[in-house]
N, C-alpha and C positions, 0 to 999 in steps of 0.2 A: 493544518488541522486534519484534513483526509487523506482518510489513510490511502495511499497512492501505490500501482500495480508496477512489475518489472519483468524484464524481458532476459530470462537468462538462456541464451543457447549455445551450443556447441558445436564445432564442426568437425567433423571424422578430416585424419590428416590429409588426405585427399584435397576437401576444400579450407583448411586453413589460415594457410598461407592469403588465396584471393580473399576471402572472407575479411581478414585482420587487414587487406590492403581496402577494400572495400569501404571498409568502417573507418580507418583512418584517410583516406584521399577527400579532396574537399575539387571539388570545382573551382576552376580560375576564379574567378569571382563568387564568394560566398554571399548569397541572396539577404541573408541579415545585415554583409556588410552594409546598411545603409546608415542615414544621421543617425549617432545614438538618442535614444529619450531623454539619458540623463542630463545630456549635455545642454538639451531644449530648456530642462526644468532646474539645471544648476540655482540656486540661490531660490527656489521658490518652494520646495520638498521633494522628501528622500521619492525617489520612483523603484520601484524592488520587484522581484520576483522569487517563487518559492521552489528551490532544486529538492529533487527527490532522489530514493537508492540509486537508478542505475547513472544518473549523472556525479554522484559521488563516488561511485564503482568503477567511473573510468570506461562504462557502457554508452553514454549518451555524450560524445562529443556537441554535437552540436546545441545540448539544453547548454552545458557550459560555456559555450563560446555567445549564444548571446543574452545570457546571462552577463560576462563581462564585459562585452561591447555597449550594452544598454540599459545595464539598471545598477543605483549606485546601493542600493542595499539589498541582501540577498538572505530569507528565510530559508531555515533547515526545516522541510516539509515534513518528516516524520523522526528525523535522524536525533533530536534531542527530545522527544516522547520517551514517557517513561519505560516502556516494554522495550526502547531500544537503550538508555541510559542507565536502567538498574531491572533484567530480567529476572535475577535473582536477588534475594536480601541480600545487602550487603556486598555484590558483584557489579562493580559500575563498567561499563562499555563507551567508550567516549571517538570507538577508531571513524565510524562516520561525519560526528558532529567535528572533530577536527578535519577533515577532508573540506565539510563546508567552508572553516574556519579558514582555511589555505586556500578555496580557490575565492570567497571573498578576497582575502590579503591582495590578491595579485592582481588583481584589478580596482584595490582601494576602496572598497564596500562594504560598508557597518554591515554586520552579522545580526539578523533578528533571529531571537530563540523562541523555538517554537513546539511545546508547551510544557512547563512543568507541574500544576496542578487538572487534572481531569477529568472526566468519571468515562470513558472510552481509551483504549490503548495503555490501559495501568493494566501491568501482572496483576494475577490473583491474590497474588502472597498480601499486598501493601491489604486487604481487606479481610484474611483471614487470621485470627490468633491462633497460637498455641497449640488449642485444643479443639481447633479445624471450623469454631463458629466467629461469628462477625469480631474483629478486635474491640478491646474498651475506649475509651477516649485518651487516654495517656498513651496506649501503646499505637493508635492511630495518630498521635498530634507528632511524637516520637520520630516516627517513619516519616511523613509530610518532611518536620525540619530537619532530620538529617539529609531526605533524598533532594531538599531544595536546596540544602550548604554545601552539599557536595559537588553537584549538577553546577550548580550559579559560580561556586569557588572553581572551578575546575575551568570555566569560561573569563573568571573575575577581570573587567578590563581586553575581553576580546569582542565579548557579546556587549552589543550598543541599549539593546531594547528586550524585555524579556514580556510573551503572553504569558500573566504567572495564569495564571486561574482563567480557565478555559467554560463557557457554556454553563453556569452553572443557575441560568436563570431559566424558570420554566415556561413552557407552551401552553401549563393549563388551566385556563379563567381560573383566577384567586388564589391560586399558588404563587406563594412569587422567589421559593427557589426549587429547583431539580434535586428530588427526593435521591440524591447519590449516597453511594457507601460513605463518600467523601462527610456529607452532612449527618451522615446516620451511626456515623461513628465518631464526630465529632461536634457534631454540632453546627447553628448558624458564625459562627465564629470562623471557621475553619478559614476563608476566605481572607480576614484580616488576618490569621494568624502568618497565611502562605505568603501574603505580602510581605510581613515582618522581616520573619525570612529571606526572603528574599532581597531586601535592603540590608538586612545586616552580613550578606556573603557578599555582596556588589554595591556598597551605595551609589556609586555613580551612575548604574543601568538606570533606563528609563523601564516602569514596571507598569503594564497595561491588563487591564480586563477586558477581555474578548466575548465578542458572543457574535451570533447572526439574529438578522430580522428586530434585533434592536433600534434599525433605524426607521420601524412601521410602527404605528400608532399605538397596534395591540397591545407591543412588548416595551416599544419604550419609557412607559410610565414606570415598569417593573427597572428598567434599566436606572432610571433616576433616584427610582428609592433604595436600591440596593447601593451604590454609588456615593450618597448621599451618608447611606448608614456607614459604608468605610469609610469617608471622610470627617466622619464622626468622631468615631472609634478613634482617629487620627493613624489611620494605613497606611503607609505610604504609596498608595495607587498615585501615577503621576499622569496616564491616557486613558482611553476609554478605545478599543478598539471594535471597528465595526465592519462583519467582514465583508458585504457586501457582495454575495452571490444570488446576482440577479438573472432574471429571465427577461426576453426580448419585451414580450405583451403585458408584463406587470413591475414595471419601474416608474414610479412619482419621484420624478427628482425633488419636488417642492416637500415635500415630506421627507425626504434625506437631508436636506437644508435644513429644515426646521431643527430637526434630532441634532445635527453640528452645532448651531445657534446653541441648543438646550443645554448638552453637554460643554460647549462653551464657557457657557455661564457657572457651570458647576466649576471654573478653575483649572479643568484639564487641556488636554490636548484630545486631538482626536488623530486617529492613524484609520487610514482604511486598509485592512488587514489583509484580504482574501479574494480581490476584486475579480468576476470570471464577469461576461456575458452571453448564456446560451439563449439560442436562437433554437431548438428543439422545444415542442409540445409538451409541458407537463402539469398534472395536476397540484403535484406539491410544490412548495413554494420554500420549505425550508431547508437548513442544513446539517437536521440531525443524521447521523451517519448509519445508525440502526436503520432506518425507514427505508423502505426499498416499495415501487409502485408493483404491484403483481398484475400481467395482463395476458392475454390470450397470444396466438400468433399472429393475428389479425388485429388486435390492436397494437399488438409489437410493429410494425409494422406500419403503421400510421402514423407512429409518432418514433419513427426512425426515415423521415422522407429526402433526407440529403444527403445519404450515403453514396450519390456518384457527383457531387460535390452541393455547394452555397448558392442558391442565386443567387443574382446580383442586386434584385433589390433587396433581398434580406441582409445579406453583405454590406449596403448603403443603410439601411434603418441601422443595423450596428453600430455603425460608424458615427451617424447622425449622434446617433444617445449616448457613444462613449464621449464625443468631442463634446456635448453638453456638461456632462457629468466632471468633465473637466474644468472646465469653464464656470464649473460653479464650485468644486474642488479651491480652483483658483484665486475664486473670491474672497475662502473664505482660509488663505494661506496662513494667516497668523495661529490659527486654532486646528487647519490639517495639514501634520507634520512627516507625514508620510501615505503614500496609494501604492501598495504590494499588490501584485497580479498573484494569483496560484497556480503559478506554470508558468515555464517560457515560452510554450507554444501549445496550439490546439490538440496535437498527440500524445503531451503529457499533462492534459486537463483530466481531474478526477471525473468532469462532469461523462464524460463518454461512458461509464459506469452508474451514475446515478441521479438519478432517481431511478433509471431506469436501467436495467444492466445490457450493456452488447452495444450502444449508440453510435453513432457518427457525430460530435457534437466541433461545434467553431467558433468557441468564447473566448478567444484571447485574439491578440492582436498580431502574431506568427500565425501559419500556416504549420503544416506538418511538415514541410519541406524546408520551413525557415523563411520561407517569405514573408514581406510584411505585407497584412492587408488594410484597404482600406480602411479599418478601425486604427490602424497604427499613424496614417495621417490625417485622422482626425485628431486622435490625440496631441499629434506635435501641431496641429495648428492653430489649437487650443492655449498652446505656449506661445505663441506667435513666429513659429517656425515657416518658411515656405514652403509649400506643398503644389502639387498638382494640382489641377481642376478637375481631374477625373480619375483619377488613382486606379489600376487595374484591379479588380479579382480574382486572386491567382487559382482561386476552388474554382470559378465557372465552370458548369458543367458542359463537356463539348456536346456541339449539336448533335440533339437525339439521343442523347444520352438517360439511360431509364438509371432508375436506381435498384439499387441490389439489393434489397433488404436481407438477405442471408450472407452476403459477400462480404469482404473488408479490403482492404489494402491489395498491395498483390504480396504472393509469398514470396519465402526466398531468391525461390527460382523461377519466376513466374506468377500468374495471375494466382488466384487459390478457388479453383474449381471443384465443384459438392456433387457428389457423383448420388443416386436417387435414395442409397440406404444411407448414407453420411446423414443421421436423424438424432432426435433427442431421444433416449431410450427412456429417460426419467425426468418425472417435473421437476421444473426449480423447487428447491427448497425451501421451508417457510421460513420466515423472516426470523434471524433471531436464534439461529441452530448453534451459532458458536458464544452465544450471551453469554456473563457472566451471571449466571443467576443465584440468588441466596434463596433458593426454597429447595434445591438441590444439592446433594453430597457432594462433594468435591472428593479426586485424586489430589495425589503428591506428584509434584514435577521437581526433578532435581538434575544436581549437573552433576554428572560422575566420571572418574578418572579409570583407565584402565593401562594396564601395559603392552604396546602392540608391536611384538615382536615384527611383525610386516615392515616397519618402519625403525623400529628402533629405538622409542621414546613412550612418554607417558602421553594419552590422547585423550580426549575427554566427548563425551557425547551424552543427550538431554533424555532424563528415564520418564515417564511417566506410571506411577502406579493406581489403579482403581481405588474409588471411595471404598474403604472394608478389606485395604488388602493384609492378607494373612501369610504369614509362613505355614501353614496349615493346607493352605490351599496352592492347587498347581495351574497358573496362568497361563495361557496361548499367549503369543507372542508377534509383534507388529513391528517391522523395519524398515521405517521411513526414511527415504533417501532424496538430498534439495539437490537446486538447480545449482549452476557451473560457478555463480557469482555468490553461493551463498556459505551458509557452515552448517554447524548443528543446532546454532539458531535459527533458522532460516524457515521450518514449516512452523516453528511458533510462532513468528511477527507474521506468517502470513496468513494463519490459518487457523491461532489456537488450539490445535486437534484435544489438547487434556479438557477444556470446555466444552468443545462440540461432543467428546466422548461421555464427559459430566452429564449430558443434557439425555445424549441417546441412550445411556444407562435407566437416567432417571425416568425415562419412558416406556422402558422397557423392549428398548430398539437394536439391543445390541448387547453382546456379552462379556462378561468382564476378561481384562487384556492388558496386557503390558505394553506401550508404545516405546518403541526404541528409537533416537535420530542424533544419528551419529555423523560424525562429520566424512563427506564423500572422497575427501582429496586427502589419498594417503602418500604423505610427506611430511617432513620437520617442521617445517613451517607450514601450517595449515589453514592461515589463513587467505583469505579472501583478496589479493592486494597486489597491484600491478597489473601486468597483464592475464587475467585469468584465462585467456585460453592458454595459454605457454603451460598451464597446469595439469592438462590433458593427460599424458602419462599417468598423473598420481591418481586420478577416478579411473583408470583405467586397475591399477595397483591396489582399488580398493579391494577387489574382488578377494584377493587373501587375505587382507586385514579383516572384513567382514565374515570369512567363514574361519578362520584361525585366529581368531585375538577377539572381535567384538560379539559375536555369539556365544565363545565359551566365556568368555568374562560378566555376559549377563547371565547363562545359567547356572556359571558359580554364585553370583550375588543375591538373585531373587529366585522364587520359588516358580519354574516356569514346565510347562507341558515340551520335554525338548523332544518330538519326536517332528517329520518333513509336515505332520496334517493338524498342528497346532503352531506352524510357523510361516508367515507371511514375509512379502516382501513387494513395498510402493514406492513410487519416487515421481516426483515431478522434475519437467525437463530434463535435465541431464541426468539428475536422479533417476526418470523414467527409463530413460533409456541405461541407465546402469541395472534398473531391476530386472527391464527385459534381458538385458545380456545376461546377468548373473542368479537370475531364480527360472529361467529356464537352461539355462545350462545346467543346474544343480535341484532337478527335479526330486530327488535325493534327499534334499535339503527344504524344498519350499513347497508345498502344494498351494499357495497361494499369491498369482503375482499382479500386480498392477501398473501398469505404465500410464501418465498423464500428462499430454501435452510431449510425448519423449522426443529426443534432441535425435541431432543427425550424429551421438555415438553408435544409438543403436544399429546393431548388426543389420546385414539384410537377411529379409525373413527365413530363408532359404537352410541360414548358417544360427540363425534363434530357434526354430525347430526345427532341426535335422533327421529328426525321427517323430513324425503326426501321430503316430499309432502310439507311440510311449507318453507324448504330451495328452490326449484323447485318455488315454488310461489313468494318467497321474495327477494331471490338473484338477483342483476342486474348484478354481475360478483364476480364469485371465482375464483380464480389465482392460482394456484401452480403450485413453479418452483423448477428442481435444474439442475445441473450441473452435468453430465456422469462421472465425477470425484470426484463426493463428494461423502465420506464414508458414509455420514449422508442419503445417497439417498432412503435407504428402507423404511424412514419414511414418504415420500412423495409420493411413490411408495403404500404402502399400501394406503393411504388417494384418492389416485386415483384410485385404483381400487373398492376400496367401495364406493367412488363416479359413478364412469363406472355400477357399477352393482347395482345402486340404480337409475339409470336414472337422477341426479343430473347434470343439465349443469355446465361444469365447462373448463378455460383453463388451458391444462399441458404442463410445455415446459419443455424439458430436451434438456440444450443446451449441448455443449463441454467442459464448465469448472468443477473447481473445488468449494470450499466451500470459495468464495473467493469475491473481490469486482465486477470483472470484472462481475460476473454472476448476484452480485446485480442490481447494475448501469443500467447491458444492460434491464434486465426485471422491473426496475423502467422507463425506458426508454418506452418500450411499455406498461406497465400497465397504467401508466398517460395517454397516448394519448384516452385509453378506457374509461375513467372516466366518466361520469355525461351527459354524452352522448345521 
């Protein structure tokens, strides 16, 4: 369901070679290799876990590996969302959700599909008609059943279990559904119709309504009458999925019992969808994805207190309530037909981001290292598996170990040390800058084709144009470039920019602009697949496709300002590092550049500006950013300091995260508003 972060980086050929041996050598003994779970729970329910991009990219060995060592069903955690299965009308994308679909196979693990109805992570388009306002009910019900006979057909007989209709019950006393576009263009129906749907592409799947906090007093009354009303209707809902992302200090198992009991009785099944358990301080309790806690440094900080590892009694209360949780899981096997983790381990937990952004959080039963912890032999003892008496803590903090509250991992190459100006230059953002909102104009986002002699073929890259755009008028122009793993879809799934741009227009934050994000790996095959560093060459190639093929091709097309001081150039990760190399080479070309999070292509700083005094003259704004948590941070740390000590203006923002979207997003958010200004 959440939306989950990726780590694309690049190594200059120098390091490689170690790098790709790095990632792929495993230690003699792999620390996951231990009892699988599934094997614990064979014959009593599915036990599963939720993979996300970089383990389907061929990034994350080790989410894969135990993935298949231990869990016999395995959710696609954003890979069959609709912004990654239909970006555009009528454009369906299915190369990730089959990746899931292969490495289930090889380990023999029912495929959960994971979501096709939503009101988060749906394009724009499925809510706009025609004539740029809300669709009617026909042309809304329309889109739903095609994008769920396509989606569902396209899986028919691969996928075991589908969340059709995701969240759609509300938080707020006496409402009891979520006022979505979904309902507001169609109606309380919508819901029964997306089931239909969905049974009539796949009858055999098992087709479940999802929500959180369904299984607490507040909300489950709302759960039962809606529930109640599909089995009315005669829907064919066959589970009730509950996803259960709990916190350490507010878990009533006996009120999660009770809600199984209820829905029970209603005829279903019940699946526990989502299962985490964080052990961090938070005020909120739910799992809406908007919400984000806003707090000081000083409260940031307080309720970040385990970032130099777990104690161990927190570790053991863990352990204690997951092995409970099972144990009554257990009991009630005829009615829970599956417990999905969200994540195979604690470094690819969404929760490290949310509620609060930048955490160090330890809700799953890996380690970041792939160790199992004591919560993983609570769990199998629950099944009646043998266990130790005292199971290790592989986080224990060694003695006298403080914690780092600004720190994270170590980097690349070493710890990641924050030298006194490595600071936040700008607040977080307020909550809600890349919404979908319907009280505001909307741009056009489209996919265009162009011819790029650099390469030799036809290429394609995502335009965006402003609410009100005119051939009348001459637009500045924005060339967003993704990281190593990604395409020219890649700063949309991450980041939305045509809505966040929507919003800062509609505020008056920014000025109207054409976003351009074209794919960075110039070769035939352009996508994303096998070994992506082996691709290196072709972002390095981009640089001529970008200034002879994709700049004259957009200002053949659209109506744009082509002079160096209405033309920008940003990239995240590799992207970053491709802007740096190539909008300060071509000062010529860019007076606007921005690097965030940039990879180890980028040049050293020496050979990026080789003349201060022409950069000093020509630049109207350089940007570098990274995140207090990105391993990758030395490389923008250097680039700052050669800039600092050549007197070169430039913004550095070192915020709280990590190598991630959130740090993209938040500094596309304030780089735009600087633009053309």
């Amino acid at each position: 369901m959440k939306g989950q972060m990726s780590l694309m980086v690049f190594v200059v050929a120098a390091g490689l070679a170690a790098l790709g041996a790095r990632a792929a050598a495993r230690p003699p003994e792999d620390p996951w290799n231990v009892a699988p779970l599934k094997g614990a729970y064979k014959g009593k329910f599915l036990i599963g876990a939720a993979l996300n991009y970089p383990a389907l990219m061929g990034r994350a060995p080790m989410d894969v590996a135990i993935a298949q060592r231990h869990f016999d069903a395995i959710t696609c955690g954003n890979s069959m969302k609709p912004d990654f299965t239909q970006p555009e009308e009528g454009r369906f994308t299915f190369e990730q959700g089959d990746r899931c679909v292969e490495i289930a196979r090889k380990s023999g693990a029912a495929v959960i599909g994971h979501t096709l109805v939503w009101h988060s992570q749906t394009p724009a388009w499925f809510f706009r008609g025609p004539d740029g306002n809300p669709p009617d009910r026909e042309l809304a019900l329309a889109r739903m059943r095609k994008h769920i006979s396509t989606v569902v057909g396209h899986y028919r007989g691969k996928v075991k279990q589908w969340d059709v209709v995701n969240e759609a019950i509300s938080d707020t006393p006496g409402e009891l559904l979520r006022p979505t576009p979904w309902l507001k263009a169609i109606g309380e129906d919508y819901i029964a119709e997306a089931f239909r749907a969905a049974h009539a592409a796949d009858p055999r799947a098992v087709l479940i309504y999802n929500d959180y906090n369904i299984e607490l007093a507040y909300k489950r009354p709302k759960a039962i009458q809606l529930l109640k009303s599909l089995l009315a209707q005669k829907a064919p809902v066959h589970a009730v999925g509950i996803q259960c992302h709990w916190r350490l200090d507010g878990v009533n198992l006996a009120e999660v019992e009770e809600s199984i009991k209820q829905f029970g009785a209603l005829g279903l099944k019940v699946m526990i969808t989502e299962l985490d358990l964080g052990v961090l301080p938070t005020r909120y309790r739910g799992a809406d994805v908007s919400f984000r806690e806003r707090l000081t440094p000083e409260q940031r900080a307080a309720v970040n207190p385990y970032t130099a590892g777990m104690p161990d009694d927190v570790a053991r209360k863990q352990a204690d309530l997951y092995g409970a949780a099972f144990e009554m899981f257990l009991r009630h096997r005829k009615v829970v037909r599956r417990v999905t983790f969200w994540g195979p381990h604690d470094g690819d937990s969404w929760l490290n981001g949310f509620p609060i952004r930048g955490r160090t959080e330890y809700p799953l039963l890996f380690n970041r290292q792939g160790k199992p912890k004591p919560a993983y032999y609570a769990v199998m003892k629950a099944a009646g598996a043998s266990v130790p008496t005292s199971p290790p803590n592989p986080d224990a903090p060694a003695p006298g170990a403080a914690a780092r509250p600004q720190g994270g991992p170590g980097g690349m190459w070493g710890p990641i040390v924050l030298n006194p100006d490595d600071v936040q230059a700008f607040a977080e953002p307020p909550e809600g800058i890349a919404a979908n909102r319907a009280d505001v104009p909307h741009g056009k986002l489209e996919m265009v084709e162009y011819d790029s002699t650099t390469v030799g073929t036809k290429r394609r890259m995502q335009v965006y144009t402003p609410p009100g755009y005119s051939p009348d008028t001459k637009y500045p122009v924005v060339y967003l470039l993704h990281g190593i793993g990604g395409d020219e879809t890649e700063w949309q799934r991450f980041a939305t920019p045509n809505l966040l741009l929507d919003n800062l227009l509609a505020e008056g934050k920014a000025v109207p602009m054409i976003l351009v994000m074209p794919n960075g790996r110039a070769q035939k095959n352009d996508r994303a697949e096998g070994d992506v560093f082996a691709t290196a060459p072709a972002f390095a190639a981009f640089e001529q496709d970008l200034l002879k093929d994709v700049i004259p091709a957009i200002e053949a097309r659209y109506s744009v300002q082509g002079d160096r001081e209405h033309r920008a150039l940003a990239g995240l990760s590799m992207g970053g590092g491709q802007s740096l190399n190539f909008g300060l080479a071509h000062l010529d070309t860019f007076a606007w550049v921005g690097g965030f999070s940039s990879a180890p292509n980028t040049k050293p700083p020496a050979q990026l500006v080789p003349d201060p005094s022409a950069a000093r003259e020509k630049l109207k704004l350089l940007w570098l950013s990274c995140g207090s948590k990105d391993g990758l941070i030395r490389i923008s740390q250097g680039v700052h300091a050669y800039l600092k000590e050549q007197g070169v203006p430039h913004v550095w923002n070192v915020d709280g995260h990590a190598h991630d979207a959130t740090h993209w997003r938040n500094n596309l958010y304030h780089f735009l508003q600087r633009l053309f200004r």
